[in-house]
C-alpha positions in Angstrom: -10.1 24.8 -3.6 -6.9 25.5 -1.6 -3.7 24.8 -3.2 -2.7 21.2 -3.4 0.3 20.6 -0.6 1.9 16.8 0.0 1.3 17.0 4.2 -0.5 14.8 6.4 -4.1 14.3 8.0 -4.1 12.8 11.4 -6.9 10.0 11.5 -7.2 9.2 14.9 -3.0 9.7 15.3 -1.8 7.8 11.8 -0.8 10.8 9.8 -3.0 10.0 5.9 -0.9 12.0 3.3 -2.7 14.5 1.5 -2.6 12.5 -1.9 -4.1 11.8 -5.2 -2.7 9.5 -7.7 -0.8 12.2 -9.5 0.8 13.5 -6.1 1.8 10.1 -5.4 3.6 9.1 -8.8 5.7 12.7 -8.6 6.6 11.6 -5.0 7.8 7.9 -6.2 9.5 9.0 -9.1 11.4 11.9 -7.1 12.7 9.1 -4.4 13.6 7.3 -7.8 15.3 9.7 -9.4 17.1 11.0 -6.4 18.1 7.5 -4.4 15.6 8.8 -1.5 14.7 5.2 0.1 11.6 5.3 1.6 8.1 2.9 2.1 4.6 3.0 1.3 1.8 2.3 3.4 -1.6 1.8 1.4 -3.8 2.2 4.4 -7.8 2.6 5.1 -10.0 1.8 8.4 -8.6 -1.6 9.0 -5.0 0.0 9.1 -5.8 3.0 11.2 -8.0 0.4 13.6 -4.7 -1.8 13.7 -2.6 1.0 14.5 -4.9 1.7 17.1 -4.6 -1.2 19.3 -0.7 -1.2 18.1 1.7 1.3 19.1 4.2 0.0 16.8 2.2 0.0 13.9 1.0 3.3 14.5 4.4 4.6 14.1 5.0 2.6 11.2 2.8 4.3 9.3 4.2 7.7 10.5 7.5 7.0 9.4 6.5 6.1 5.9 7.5 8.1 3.1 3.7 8.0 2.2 1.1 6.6 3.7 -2.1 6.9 0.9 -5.6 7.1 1.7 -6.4 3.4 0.1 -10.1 4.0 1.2 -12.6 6.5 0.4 -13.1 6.9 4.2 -9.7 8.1 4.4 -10.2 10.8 1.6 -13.6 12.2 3.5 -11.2 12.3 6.3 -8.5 14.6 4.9 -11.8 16.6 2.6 -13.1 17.2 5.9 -10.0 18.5 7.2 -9.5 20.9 4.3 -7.4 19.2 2.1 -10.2 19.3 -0.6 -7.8 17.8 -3.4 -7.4 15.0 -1.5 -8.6 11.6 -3.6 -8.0 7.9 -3.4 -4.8 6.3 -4.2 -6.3 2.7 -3.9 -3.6 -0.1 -3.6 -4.1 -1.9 -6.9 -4.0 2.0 -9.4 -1.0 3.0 -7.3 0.7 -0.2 -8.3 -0.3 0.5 -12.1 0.4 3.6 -12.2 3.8 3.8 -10.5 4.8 0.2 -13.2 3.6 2.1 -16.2 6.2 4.8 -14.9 8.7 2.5 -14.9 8.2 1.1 -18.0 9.0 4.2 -19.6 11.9 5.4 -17.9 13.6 1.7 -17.3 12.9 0.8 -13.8 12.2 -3.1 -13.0 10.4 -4.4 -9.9 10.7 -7.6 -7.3 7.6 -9.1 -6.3 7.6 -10.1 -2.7 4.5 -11.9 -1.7 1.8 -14.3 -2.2 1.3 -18.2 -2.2 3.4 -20.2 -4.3 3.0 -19.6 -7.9 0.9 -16.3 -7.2 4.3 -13.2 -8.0 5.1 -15.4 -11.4 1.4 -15.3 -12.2 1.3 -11.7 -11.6 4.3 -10.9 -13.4 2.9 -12.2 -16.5 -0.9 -10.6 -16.2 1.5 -7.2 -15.6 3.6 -7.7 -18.6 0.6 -8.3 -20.6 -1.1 -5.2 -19.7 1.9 -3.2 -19.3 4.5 -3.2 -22.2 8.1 -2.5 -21.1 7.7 -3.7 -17.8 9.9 -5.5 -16.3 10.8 -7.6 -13.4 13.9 -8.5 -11.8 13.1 -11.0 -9.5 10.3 -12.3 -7.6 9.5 -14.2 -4.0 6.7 -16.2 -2.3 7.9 -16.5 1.3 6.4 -19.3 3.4 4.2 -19.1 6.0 6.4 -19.0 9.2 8.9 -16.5 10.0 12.2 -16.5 7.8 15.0 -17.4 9.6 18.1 -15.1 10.3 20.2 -16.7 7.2 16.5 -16.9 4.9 16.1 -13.4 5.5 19.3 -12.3 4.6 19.5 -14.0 1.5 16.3 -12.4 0.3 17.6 -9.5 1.2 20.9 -10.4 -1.0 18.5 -11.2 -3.5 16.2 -8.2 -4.2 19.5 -6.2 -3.7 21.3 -8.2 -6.3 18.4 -7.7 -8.7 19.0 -4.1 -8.8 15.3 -3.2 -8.7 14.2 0.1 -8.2 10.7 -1.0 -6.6 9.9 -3.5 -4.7 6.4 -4.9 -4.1 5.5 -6.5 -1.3 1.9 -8.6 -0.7 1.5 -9.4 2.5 -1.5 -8.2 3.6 -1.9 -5.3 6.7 0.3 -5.6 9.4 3.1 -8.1 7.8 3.9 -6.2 5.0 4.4 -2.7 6.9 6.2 -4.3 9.8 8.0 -6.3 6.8 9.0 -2.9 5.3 9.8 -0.9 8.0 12.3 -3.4 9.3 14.0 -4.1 5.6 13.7 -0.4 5.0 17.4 0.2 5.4 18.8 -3.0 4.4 17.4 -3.1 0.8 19.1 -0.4 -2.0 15.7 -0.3 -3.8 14.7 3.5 -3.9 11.0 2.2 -3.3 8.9 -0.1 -1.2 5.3 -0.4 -1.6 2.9 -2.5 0.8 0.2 -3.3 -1.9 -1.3 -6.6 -0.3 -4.5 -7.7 -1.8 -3.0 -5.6 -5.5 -1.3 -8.9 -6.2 -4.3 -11.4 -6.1 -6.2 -8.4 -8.2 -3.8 -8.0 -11.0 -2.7 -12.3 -10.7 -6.9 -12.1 -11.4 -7.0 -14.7 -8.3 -9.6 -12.5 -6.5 -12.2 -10.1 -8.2 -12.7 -6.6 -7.5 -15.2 -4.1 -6.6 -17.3 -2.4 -9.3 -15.9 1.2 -9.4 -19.6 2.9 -8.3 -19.1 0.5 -4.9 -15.0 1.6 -4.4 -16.4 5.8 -4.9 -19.7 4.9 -2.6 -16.7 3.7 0.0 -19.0 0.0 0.0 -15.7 -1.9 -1.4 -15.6 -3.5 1.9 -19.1 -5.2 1.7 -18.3 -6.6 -2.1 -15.1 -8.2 -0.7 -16.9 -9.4 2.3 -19.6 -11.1 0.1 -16.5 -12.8 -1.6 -14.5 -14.3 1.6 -17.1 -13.5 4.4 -15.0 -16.1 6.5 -11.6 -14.6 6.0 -13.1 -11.1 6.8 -16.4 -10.8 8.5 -14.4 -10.3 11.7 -12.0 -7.6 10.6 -15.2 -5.5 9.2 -17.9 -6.1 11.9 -14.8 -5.0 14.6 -13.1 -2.3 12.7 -15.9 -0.6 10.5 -18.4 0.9 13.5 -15.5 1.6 15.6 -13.6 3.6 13.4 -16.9 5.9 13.1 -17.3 5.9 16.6 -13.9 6.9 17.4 -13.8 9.3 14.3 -16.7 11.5 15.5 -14.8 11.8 18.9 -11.5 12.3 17.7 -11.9 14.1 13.8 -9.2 14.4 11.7 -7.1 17.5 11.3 -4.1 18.7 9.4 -0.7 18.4 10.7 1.6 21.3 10.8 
C-alpha cells in the first residue's frame, strides 16, 4: 500500500480528502492546537450531486479544510484512484471521535442545529457516553433565515463561549453554505457540518446496521425509515452519480 498522504480525490470536480478517521483527528487537533480555522465538509453522493448542479457549493467544499468521504462510495472512489488507505470518516464517528479528543485535552463544543429541544438533548446523550465533555453553549435556529442583528448575536454568542469546535446540524447544503460564510467571523479553531450526527447521537433517528454502512446500502436503511423526506434525493442522486462517475472517474489531485 502506498504511503498514506492527506491530499485530495476529485469526484466529479469536489476534491474528497484522502482520509481515515485517524488522519482526520491529527488534522483537527493540529488546527486546535495551532489556531488554524478552518471547516469540515462530511460529504457523500448527495453532496457531490448538489455540488454538481451548484457552482457555489462545489467550491465550498474545495475550500474546506477537509472535506471526508462520509460514504463508502466516496472511499471506492479515492481506492480507485490509488489512495488505497483511504476509509470512511462517517459524520456521526468523526463527531465522537474528535469530542473524545477534546475531552482529554480540555476543548468544549457549541451545538448549532436541530429542532427545538434537539442540541440540549444531544448534549446530554454525549455527556453520558463521553466523560469530560463539555459544552459551552448550544443553538436551535428557526426555520427562516436569521436576520442581520440574529446572526450576529449568534455569532457573539459561540464566540463568547470560547469553544474550540463548533457543531453545526443542518443538513447538506445549509450547514456548508452556513460555514463557509461564518468561517471567518467565529474564533473557534473548528467547524464541523455533521447534519444528521445530531438526531443519531440525540437517539431521535436510528442508524444503519454497521454490515449495511461497509456494503455502502446506508442509504436504503435510512430511506426505509423517512421514504418521504428522502426517496427523491436518492432516486435523483444515486444512478446519476454512477452514471456520471464511469464518465468522469476520480483521480488524485497534484
Amino acid at each position: 500500500m502506498a504511503e498514506p498522504q492527506l491530499r485530495r480525490v476529485d469526484v466529479l470536480g469536489v476534491g474528497v480528502s484522502t482520509v481515515d478517521q485517524a488522519m482526520a483527528l491529527t488534522e483537527v487537533t493540529r488546527w486546535v492546537e495551532t489556531g488554524e480555522r478552518h471547516y469540515v465538509c462530511v460529504t457523500g453522493v448527495h453532496g457531490v450531486m448538489e455540488s454538481q448542479r451548484d457552482p457555489e457549493l462545489l467550491a465550498i467544499h474545495n475550500a474546506s479544510g477537509l472535506t471526508t468521504p462520509d460514504g463508502m462510495p466516496m472511499v471506492w472512489a479515492g481506492r480507485q484512484a490509488g489512495a488505497e488507505w483511504m476509509d470512511r470518516v462517517y459524520g456521526p464517528d468523526l463527531m465522537l471521535n474528535v469530542l473524545a479528543r477534546a475531552a482529554e485535552r480540555g476543548w468544549s463544543s457549541f451545538l448549532y442545529g436541530g429542532k427545538d429541544g434537539v442540541p440540549e438533548l444531544l448534549a446530554e446523550k454525549l455527556a453520558e457516553r463521553i466523560p469530560g465533555v463539555t459544552f459551552a453553549g448550544m443553538y436551535s435556529p428557526p426555520f427562516r433565515p436569521l436576520t442581520e442583528d440574529e446572526d450576529a448575536e449568534i455569532v457573539k454568542r459561540i464566540n463568547d463561549s470560547g469553544a474550540q469546535l463548533v457543531w453545526v446540524g443542518l443538513s447538506t447544503p445549509k450547514q456548508e453554505r452556513w460555514m463557509a460564510a461564518h468561517r471567518d467571523r467565529l474564533h473557534a479553531p473548528a467547524l464541523f457540518g455533521v447534519g444528521a450526527a445530531f438526531d443519531f447521537h440525540a437517539g431521535l433517528v436510528p442508524q444503519a446496521p454497521p454490515w449495511m454502512q461497509r456494503n455502502g446500502l446506508e442509504w436504503l436503511f435510512r430511506l426505509t425509515k423517512e421514504p418521504k423526506r428522502l426517496w427523491r434525493r436518492y432516486f435523483r442522486n444515486n444512478p446519476a452519480y454512477l452514471r456520471e462517475i464511469r464518465k468522469r472517474p476520480p483521480f488524485l489531485r497534484d
